[in-house]
N, C-alpha and C positions, 0 to 999 in steps of 0.2 A: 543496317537493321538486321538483327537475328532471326533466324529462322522462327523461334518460338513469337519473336513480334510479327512475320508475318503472319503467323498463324494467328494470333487474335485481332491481328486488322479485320483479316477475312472473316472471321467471327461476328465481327461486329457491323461490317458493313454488310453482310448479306444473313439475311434470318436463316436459323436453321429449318427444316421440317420435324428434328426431333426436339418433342418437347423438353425431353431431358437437357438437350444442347443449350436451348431456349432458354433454360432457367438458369443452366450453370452460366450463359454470358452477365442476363442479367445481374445474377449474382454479383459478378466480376466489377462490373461497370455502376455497381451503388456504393462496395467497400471503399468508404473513404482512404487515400493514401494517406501513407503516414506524414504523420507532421515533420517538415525538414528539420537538418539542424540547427539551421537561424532563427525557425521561427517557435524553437522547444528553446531554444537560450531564451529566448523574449518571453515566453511565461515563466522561466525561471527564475529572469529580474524579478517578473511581476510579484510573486511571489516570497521572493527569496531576496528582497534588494541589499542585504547584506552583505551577499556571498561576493568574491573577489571575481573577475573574469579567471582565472585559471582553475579557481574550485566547480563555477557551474560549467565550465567546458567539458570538468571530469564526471559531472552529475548527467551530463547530457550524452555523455559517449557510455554509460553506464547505465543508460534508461533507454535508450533506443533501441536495444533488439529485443527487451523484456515487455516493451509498449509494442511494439510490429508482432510477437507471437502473442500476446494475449488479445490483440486486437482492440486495443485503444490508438484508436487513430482520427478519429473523428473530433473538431475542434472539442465539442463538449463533453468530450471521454476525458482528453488530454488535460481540459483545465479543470475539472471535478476531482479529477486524480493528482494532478498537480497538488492543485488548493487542499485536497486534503493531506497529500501527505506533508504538507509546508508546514500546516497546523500540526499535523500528529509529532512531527520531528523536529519542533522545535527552530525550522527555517530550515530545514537539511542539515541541521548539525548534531543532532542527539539521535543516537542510534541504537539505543540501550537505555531501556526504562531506568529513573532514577527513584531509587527507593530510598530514599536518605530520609526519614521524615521525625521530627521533633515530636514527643510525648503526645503534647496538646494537638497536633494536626493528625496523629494519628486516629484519634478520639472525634475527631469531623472528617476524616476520610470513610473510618471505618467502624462506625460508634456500636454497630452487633457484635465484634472481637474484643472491641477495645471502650469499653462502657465506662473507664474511669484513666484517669495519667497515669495511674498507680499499677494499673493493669497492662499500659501502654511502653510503661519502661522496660520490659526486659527487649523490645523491637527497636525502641526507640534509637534512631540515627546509627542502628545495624542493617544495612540491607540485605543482607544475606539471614539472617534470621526471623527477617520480617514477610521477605518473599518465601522462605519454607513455610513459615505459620499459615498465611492468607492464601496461598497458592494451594496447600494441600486438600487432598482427597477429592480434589476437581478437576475438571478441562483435563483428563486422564492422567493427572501426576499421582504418585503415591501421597504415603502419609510425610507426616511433618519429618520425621525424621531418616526420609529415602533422599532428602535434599532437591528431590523435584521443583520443588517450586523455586529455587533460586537457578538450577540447571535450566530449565525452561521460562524463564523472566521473558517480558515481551523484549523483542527488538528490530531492529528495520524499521524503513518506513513509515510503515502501518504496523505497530509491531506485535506481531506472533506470539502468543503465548498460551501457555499447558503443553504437556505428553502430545495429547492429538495430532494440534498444531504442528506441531513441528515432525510430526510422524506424517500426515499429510503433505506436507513442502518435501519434507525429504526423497519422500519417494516420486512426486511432480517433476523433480530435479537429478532423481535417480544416484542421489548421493545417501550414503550411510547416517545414519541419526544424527550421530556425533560429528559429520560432516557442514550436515545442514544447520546446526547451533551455531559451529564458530563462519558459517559463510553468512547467515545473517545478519550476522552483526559488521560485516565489510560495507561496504560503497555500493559495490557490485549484486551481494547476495542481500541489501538491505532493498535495492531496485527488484531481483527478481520476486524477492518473499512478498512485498507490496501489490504485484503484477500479479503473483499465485494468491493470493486473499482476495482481489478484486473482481480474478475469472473464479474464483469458488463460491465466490456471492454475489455472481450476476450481477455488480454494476454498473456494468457497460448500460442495461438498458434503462436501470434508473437514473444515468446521467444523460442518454439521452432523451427524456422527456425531463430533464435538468430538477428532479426530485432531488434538492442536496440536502432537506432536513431529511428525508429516509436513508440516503446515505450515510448520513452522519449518526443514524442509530444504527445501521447494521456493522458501523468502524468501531462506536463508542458505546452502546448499549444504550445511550441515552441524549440529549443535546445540549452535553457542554462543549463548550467555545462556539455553537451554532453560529450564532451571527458573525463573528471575525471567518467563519471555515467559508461562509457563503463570501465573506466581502474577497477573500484567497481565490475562491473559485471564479467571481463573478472577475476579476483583476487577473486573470492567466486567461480567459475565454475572451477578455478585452485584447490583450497583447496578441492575442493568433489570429487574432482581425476577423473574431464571431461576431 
């Protein structure tokens, strides 16, 4: 046993008199430990039953030190987080917003820009000229024509997007702007950006009083996919034996 382990046996088996002490053990002894590796592949399946054994091995060694520092560790941190980012990323395979969209869907996606098909063709099944248009003058990007909006597309996980966005991660991460664009969009940087969205919006403590439709507006603005995101979550919070 380590020295540092003896030091919190003693901690724990003998109360302190300082109440400072008092609080720091308690503290210690409530933070749920993190979810093992066996039992973060099992909400993985849960979640993700597509994924081959070698792809969620590489999902699981890419999510565990970004869940241990944000501190999702608690069964119902792990499968709200899970489950949503299952939903947002397409099962953990899309990492990168797809903006491909046909005339007429543009016009039900986005009927204040795009009020007619007619209007809708010069975006149409461009994604780069349709994420400059919709993206600009907001979420901190320039105008349409600084290319912001296609430089800053959501991506990860949960994925990021506008100037802000990714001015916030960057510096979380203490990588340079342009840094944190192309690590987003990895494996690795699509787990940390997810982990930094979820401790900048607090939540850990709406998943644990298991609020997943307020979750699901502070990811999505609003609650689409609601009901599949909860059946994600409630199916990852099964697997880790909540």
């Amino acid at each position: 046993m380590s020295a540092s382990s003896n030091i919190y046996e003693t901690l724990f088996q003998q109360p302190s008199p300082d109440p400072a002490v008092a609080a720091a053990v308690t503290l210690l002894t409530t933070i749920p430990p993190p979810a093992s590796g066996d039992r973060l592949d099992q909400a993985m399946r849960a979640v993700a039953p597509h994924l081959a054994a070698e792809e969620r091995a590489a999902w699981v060694a890419s999510l565990a030190e970004p869940l241990r520092k944000a501190g999702i560790t608690g069964p119902r941190c792990v499968a709200a987080f899970l489950g949503q980012c299952a939903f947002e990323s397409g099962g953990f395979r899309e990492l990168e917003e797809d903006l491909s969209y046909s005339a007429a869907r543009l016009c039900q996606v986005w009927p204040g820009r795009f009020p007619s098909t007619e209007a809708a063709e010069p975006c149409a099944l461009k994604p780069e000229a349709l994420a400059n248009r919709v993206y600009a003058d907001r979420m901190g990007n320039g105008n349409e024509a600084s290319g912001d909006g296609w430089r800053f597309r959501g991506r990860g996980l949960i994925q990021i997007t506008g100037r802000s966005a990714y001015e916030h991660f960057s510096t979380s991460m203490a990588m340079t702007l342009d840094q944190a664009v192309q690590h987003a969009a990895t494996r690795d940087g699509a787990a940390d950006s997810a982990a930094w969205f979820w401790t900048a919006n607090q939540l850990n403590t709406l998943a644990n009083s298991w609020s997943l439709d307020l979750i699901t507006r502070k990811i999505n603005g609003g609650t689409n996919g609601a009901a599949e995101r909860n059946r994600l979550c409630e199916a990852a919070l099964h697997a880790l034996g909540a």
